[in-house]
C-alpha positions, 0 to 999 in steps of 0.5 A, spaced: 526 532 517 520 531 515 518 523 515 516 520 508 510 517 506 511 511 502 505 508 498 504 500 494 503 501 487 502 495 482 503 498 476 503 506 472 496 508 473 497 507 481 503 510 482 500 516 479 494 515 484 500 515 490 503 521 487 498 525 486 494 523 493 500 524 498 505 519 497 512 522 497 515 515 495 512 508 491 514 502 492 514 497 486 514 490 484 519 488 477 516 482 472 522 478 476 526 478 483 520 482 486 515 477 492 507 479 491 508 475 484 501 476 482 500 483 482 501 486 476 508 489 477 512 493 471 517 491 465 524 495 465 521 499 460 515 501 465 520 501 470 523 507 467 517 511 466 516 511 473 522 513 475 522 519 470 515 520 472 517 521 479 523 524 478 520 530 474 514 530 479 519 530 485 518 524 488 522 518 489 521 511 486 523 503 490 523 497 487 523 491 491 527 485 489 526 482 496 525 475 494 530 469 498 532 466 492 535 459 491 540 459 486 538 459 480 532 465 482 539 468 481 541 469 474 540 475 471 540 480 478 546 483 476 544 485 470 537 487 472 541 491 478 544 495 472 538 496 469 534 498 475 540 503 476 539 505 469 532 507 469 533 512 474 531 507 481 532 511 488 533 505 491 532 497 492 529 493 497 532 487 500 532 481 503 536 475 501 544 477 503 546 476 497 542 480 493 545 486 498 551 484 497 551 484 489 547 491 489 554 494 494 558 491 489 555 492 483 552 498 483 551 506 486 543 503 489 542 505 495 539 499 499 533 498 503 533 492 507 526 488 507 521 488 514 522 480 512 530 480 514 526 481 522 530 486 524 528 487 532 535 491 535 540 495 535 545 491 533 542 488 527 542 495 525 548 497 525 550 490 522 546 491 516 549 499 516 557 496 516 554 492 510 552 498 506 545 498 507 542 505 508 534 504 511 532 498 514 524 496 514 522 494 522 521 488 523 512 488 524 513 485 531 515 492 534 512 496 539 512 504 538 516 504 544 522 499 541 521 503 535 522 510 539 529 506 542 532 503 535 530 510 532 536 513 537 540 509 537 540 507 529 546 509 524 542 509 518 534 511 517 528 506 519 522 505 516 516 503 519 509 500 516 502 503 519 497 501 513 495 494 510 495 486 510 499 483 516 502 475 515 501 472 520 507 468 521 512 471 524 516 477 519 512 474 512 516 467 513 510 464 512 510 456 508 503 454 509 502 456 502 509 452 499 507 446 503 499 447 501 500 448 494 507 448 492 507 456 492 513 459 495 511 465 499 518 467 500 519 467 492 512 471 490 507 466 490 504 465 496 496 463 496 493 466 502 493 458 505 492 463 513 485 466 509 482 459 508 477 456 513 480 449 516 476 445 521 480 441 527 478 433 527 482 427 532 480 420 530 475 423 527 472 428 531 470 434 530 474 438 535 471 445 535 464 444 534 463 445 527 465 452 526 471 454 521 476 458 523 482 461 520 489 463 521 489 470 518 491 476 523 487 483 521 490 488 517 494 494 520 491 501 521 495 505 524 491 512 524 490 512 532 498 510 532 501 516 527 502 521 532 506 517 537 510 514 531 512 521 529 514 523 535 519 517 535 522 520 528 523 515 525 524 515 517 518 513 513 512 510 514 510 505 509 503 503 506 501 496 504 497 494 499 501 494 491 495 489 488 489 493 491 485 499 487 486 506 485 481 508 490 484 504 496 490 507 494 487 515 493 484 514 499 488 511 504 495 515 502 491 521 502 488 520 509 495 519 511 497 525 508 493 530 511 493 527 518 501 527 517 500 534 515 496 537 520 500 533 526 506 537 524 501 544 523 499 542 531 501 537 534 497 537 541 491 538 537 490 532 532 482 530 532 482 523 529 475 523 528 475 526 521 481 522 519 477 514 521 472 516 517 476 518 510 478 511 511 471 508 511 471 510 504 476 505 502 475 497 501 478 493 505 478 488 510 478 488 518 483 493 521 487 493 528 493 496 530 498 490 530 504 490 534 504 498 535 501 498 541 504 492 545 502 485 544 496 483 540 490 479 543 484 475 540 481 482 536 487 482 532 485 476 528 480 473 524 479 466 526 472 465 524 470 468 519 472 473 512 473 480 513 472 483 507 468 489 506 466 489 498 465 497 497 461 500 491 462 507 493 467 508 488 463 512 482 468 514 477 474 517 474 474 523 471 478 523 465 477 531 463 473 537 465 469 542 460 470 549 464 464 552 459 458 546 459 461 543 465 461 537 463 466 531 465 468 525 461 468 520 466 470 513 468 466 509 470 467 504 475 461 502 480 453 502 478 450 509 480 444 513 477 442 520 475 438 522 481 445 519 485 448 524 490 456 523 489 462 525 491 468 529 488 474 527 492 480 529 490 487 530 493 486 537 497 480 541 500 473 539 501 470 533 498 464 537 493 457 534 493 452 534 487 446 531 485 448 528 478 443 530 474 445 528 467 448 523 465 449 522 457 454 516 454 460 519 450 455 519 443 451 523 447 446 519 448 441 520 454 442 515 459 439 514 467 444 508 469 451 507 469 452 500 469 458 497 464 463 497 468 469 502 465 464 505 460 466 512 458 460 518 459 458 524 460 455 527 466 455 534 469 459 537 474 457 543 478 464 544 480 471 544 476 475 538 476 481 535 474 484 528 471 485 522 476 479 526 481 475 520 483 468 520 483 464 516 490 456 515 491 455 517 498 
């Protein structure tokens, strides 16, 4: 079987873009129950026009209720299960014990147990399968090896994550943030305290020179890593990422897809070149490859300094397409110029270039620059496009 590409989305208009890009199944947050508490998450209602939207198109639909909830994080979640069930939901994913149990008891939901329940053998996972659970998130600790091992020997599917941020503290149990700020990672709030720049002082001393240092480990890229992980058969492989942008998720979801395909067209043929350098094009932070290839070391992690790397590659979204004046309603998302040469980047085939030699608002109004960020214009495109191809500046 072939495995399954799951992609983040925080609300409609991503999960469309992890669709339409490569994504066989999105993962998102609800208003309630769900970590991530400040991503835009979905209402019931959103909720269920994504699970129609995936069903018609499809595709499968997972929303998380992976909180540890206290007790009165408690009420409502059997109706909320319901409703979830309701809408069309293919699947939960859980942390927390009693949010398990009551999806068993009181609905047909399959469950999915969330990476934070720290599952690391074989015996956890047959645990977790005699309580009704029907995939299990690995644990972000594993090598592809130990991977390999438990996918052989696993009752029920795993999962694995390949692409997007990395906790630090072990398995996502991280209280640095509730300590520091009184938000509770495990219950949706957490504040990146690992990404603050400290200093270390005894008595008054300044122990490491004067130099910041942080806490936060690199995000994951697993690029160099796909090929082994589909050898090992696991299930699904999982991208980080609900409050990132639609070209981050076009962009890395498509990237994986296309090397994913190509691994099962020839798999002792795979240049990963190619594949490296369709992910330059999203935002991001500094990349390693966590645990998947045995224990990390000093590249890993960020220490003293930020990594993020602000791209404004990403032109504009096409909104519709004239065959006959070739002319797109676009978007607008980044500053670029007539004169500029841009990208068209979509789900398949090759990225088209042009020079955009027109631009006009959406009165026809002749203009040089775009510069008003989501502003509606005109330009023409040489080739024909479709709604959701995203435009780049190279």
């Amino acid at each position: 079987m072939k495995v399954e590409l799951l992609a983040p989305a925080g609300d409609l208009e991503r999960l469309k873009f992890a669709y339409r890009y490569g994504a066989d199944a999105v993962y998102i947050g609800g208003k309630a129950f769900s970590l991530r508490a400040r991503a835009s998450n979905f209402d019931l209602d959103a909720i269920h026009d994504a699970a129609q939207y995936a069903n018609a198109h499809g595709k499968k639909l997972y929303v998380t209720t992976n909180i540890y909830p206290h007790p009165e994080d408690l009420d409502g979640i059997v109706e909320y299960l319901h409703a979830l069930e309701a809408s069309g939901v293919h699947a939960i994913i859980a942390a927390a014990p009693s949010i398990v149990t009551l999806a068993r008891k009181h609905t047909q939901l399959e469950v999915h147990l969330s990476t934070q329940q720290s599952t690391l053998n074989r015996d956890a996972i047959r645990f977790w399968h005699d309580r009704g659970v029907e995939r299990v998130v690995l644990a972000r600790e594993l090598d592809i090896e130990a991977i390999a091992a438990l996918v052989k020997n696993s009752p029920i599917e795993l999962e694995a994550f390949i692409h997007g941020g990395m906790c630090m503290s072990y398995s996502g149990k991280c209280t640095l943030s509730n300590t520091m700020t009184d938000r509770d990672a495990n219950r949706g709030g957490c504040a990146h305290s690992c990404r603050w720049f400290y200093t270390l002082k005894h008595d008054g001393r300044d122990l490491h020179k004067g130099v910041p240092f942080s806490m936060s480990s690199k995000d994951l890229s697993a690029l160099s890593e796909i090929p082994a992980l589909l050898k090992t058969g696991v299930a699904s492989l999982k991208i980080e990422g609900r409050m990132k942008s639609v070209h981050y998720i076009a962009t890395v979801v498509n990237t994986y897809r296309r090397l994913i395909d190509a691994f099962y067209e020839t798999p002792d043929s795979i240049d990963l070149a190619p594949y490296q350098a369709m992910l330059e094009h999203a935002e991001n932070r500094e990349t390693a490859s966590g645990f998947l290839g045995g224990e990390t070391g000093v590249e890993g992690q960020l220490y003293n300094m930020r990594s993020e790397r602000v791209s404004q590659r990403f032109a504009a979204l096409v909104e519709s397409y004239d065959p006959k004046t070739r002319e797109a309603i676009v978007s607008q998302r980044n500053y670029f110029t007539v004169g500029d040469t841009l990208e068209i980047f979509r789900p398949s085939g090759e990225a088209k270039r042009f020079v955009l030699d027109a631009l006009t608002t959406i009165d026809h109004e002749t203009i040089e620059v775009a510069r008003h960020p989501k502003q509606r214009l005109r330009m023409r495109v040489p080739v024909p496009v479709e709604k959701r191809d995203i435009i780049r500046k190279l």
